[in-house]
N, C-alpha and C positions, 0 to 999 in steps of 0.2 A: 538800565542794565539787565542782561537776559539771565535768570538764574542756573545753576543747575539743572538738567533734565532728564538725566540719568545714564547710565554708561551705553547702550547703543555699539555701535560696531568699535569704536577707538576703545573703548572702555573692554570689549573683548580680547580686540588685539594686543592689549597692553598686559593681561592675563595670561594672553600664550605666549606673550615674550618672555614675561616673569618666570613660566614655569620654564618654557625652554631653555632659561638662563638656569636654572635651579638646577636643573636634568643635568645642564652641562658641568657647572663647578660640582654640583655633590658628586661626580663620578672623576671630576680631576682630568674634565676632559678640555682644555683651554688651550688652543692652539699657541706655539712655542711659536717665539717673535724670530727665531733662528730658520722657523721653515716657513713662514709666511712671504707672499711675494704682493710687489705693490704696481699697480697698472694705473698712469696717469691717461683716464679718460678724457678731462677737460682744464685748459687755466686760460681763462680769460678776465677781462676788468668788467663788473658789473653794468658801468658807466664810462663812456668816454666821455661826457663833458654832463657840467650840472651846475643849477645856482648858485652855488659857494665853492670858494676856493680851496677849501683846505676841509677832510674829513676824518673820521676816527672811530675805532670802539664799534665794529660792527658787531652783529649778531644772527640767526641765522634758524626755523624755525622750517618744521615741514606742513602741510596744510590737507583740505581735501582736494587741490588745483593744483599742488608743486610746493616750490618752495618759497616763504618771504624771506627778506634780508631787511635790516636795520642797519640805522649808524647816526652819529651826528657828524654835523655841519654846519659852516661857517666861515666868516674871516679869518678866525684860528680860535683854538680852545681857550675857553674860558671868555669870549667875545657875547657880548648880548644878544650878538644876532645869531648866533647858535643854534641849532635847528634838530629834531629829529627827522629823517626821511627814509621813506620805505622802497623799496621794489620787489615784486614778483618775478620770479623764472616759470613761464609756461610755455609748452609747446616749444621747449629749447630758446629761450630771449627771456633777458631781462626785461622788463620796464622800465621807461623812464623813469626816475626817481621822485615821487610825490610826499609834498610835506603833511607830516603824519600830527609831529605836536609841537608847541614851543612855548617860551618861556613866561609872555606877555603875563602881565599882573594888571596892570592898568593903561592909561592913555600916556601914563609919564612914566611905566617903571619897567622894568623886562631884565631875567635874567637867562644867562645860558643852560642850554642842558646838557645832559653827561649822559653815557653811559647805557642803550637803550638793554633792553632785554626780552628776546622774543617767546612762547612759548605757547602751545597748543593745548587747551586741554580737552577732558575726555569729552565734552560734547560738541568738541567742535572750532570752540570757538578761540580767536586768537586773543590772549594777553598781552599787551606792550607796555612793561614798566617803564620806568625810567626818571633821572634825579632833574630836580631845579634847585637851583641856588649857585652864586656868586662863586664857590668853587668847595673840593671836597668835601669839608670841614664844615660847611654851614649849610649846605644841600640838602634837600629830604625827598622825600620818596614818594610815585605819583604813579598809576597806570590809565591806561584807554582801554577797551575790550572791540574786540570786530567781530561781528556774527557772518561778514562774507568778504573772510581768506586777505582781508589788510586793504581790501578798497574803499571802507569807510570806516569812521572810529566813534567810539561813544566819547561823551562828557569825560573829562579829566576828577579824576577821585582819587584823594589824596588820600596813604597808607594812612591808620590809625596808630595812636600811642608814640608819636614820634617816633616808630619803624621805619623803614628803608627798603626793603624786599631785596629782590637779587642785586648784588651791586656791580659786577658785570658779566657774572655766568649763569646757565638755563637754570633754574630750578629742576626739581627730580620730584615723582612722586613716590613715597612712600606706599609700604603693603598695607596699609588702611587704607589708602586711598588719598592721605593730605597731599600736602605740599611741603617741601623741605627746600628752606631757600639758603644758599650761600650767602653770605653778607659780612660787612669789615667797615670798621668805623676809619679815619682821620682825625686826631687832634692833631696840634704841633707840639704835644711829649711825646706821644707814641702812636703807634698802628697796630688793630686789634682783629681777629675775627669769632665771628660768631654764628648761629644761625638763626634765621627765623622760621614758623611755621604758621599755615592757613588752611582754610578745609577748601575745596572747591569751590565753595562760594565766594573765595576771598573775603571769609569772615573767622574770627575763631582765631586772630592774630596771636600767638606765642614768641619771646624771645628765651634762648636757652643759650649759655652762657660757655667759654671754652677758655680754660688756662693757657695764655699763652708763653708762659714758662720761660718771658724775656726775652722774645722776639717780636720782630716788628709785621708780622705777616696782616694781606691786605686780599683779595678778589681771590675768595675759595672758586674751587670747581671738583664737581662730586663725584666718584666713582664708584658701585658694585661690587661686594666679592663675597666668596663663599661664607657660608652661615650666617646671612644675614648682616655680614659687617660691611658697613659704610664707610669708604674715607675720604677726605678733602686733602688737597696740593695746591699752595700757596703761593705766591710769589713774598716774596720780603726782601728786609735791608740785607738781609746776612748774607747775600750774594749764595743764597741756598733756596732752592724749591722747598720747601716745607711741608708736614701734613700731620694729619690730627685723624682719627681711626674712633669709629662709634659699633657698640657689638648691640644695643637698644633700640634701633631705628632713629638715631638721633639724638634721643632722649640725654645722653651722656656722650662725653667724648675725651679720649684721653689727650696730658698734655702736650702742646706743639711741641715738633721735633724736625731739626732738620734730617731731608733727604739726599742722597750722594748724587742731583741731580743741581749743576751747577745754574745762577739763573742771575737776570742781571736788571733783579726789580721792574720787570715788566711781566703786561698781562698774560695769563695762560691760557688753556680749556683744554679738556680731557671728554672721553664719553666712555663708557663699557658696553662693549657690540655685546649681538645677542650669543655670541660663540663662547661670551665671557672673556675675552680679550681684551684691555686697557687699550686705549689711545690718550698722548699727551701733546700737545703743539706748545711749544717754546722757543723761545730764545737762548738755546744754550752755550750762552757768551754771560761773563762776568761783566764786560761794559760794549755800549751800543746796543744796538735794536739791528743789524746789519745779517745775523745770520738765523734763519727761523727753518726747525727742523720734525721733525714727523717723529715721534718716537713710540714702542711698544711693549706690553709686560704683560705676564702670566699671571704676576702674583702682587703687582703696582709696588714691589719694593728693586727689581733687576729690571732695568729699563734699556733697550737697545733703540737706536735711532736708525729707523727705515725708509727714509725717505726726506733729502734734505730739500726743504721749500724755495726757500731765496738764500743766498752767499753771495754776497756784493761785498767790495772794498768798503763803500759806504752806502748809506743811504737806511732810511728805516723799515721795517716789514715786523708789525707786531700787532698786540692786542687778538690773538684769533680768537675763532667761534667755532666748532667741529660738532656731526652731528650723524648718525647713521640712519639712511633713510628708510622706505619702510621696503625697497628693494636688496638690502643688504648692501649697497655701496653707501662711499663717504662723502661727507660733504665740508668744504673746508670755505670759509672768509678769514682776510685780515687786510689790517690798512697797509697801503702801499705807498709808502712816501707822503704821508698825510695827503696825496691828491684824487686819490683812488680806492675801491675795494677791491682787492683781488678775489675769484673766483676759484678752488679747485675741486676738482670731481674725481674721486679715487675707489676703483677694485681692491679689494684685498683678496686673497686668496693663496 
């Protein structure tokens, strides 16, 4: 495993996003989701065809060669032969889809995996978390590292202290420089979340604890806002987008509460551009996975939908990944009928 090596150019650029992001909210300069317009550059399927039938839970990470994509794979979730697999977009094309990690324990035992999670950090180098175990509730937490852009992977290293790391959205760094993971337990009483914390080295493991004040919220995703305040949006049972708001960097965070952002217990992901604009990809249906829509906010509590993704009678489109590249456009995955990742590529302006 390659340590830390110091911050370098990503470690620059991450400085002048910071402050440009600062410059913009301290001055209340955050583009209004009422004048912003949306230009559909690209939607295509990662893959037409691939060793497993049925995929899920992508993920979606920017590199120094473009971008990787994540997701698992298999017969169907929760199946042993369940797989993580990767692909790069360079030079405009995907790559075929290469198996990145999987479950094997031994010659007789093997269980599925969940939930991949991709993330880049400052020196370069890519992290791929991701869970094993027989399904939510008994799964634990596992990553791989690649030093070149997701074409080969280190040894599997299991998270310390019975952690979990991201459970299916990016991590964010913090202004020291950690790591600030999303995260959300499974029993069968209830569904919790929480977060965790790591320094770059992926050492220095912290879990930091968040009242959930009697709801069921599960797969935070982190968003940016003026003075330093943090907040997370939920998915849960309450048929409510949820969120919880930190002014510490973390350190604290107030009780969950629902948002007037209707949701129908499935996966989310959000990101805050460097304009200081919120983006939210959901499902804003109370039941089915059938309509998956683009939404945007100044201030992450007045949300307008700008862009609706999929509207089918039926069929599924969820779990997204959203992610703003380091061109200022967007970059959108989700699963497509469990058979597919869809692809989109979005201007704002």
């Amino acid at each position: 495993m390659k340590h830390y090596q110091g911050p370098g150019y990503a470690s620059f650029r991450y400085i002048h996003i910071l402050a440009v992001l600062m410059l913009f909210t301290a001055c209340n300069i955050v583009p209004s989701p009422e004048k912003i317009s949306v230009r559909n550059l690209t939607s295509e399927f990662i893959y037409e065809e691939a060793p497993f039938p049925q995929c899920h839970a992508s993920t979606l990470t920017e590199t120094k060669e473009g971008l990787l994509a994540a997701w698992f794979g298999g017969t169907h979730e929760k199946n042993p032969d369940v797989c993580i697999y990767v692909s790069a977009k360079r030079n405009g094309r995907w790559s075929i889809p290469r198996l990145a990690a999987d479950g094997i324990i031994n010659d007789t035992l093997r269980y599925p995996c969940w939930n991949p999670v991709l993330f880049t950090r400052e020196n370069g180098e890519v992290i791929l978390y991701y869970k094993i175990g027989p399904n939510p509730r008994e799964w634990w937490g596992v990553y791989k590292i690649s030093g070149d852009n997701g074409e080969s992977w280190s040894e599997e290293t299991m998270i310390p202290d019975s952690l979990l790391g991201p459970i299916k959205n990016k991590p964010v760094r913090l202004a020291d420089g950690s790591l600030l993971y999303p995260t959300s337990k499974e029993t069968p009483a209830l569904w919790e979340i929480y977060v965790e914390t790591s320094d770059q080295d992926l050492t220095d493991w912290k879990k930091i604890k968040i009242d959930n004040n009697g709801f069921n919220p599960i797969q935070p995703t982190v968003l940016f806002h003026q003075n330093g305040r943090i907040q997370m949006l939920c998915r849960s049972k309450e048929k409510k987008i949820v969120e919880t708001w930190s002014s510490d960097q973390g350190k604290s965070w107030t009780p969950v509460q629902a948002t007037s952002l209707v949701n129908n217990n499935s996966g989310i992901d959000g990101v805050t551009l460097r304009s200081g604009l919120q983006l939210l990809v959901c499902n804003p249906v109370e039941k089915g996975r059938n309509r998956l829509g683009l939404f945007a906010s100044a201030d992450g509590k007045s949300w307008k939908e700008i862009m609706i993704l999929e509207d089918q009678p039926e069929g599924e489109f969820s779990y997204p990944a959203i992610l703003e590249g380091k061109d200022g456009t967007i970059h959108i995955t989700y699963t497509w009928n469990r058979r597919k990742v869809k692809y989109v590529h979005l201007k704002i302006t």
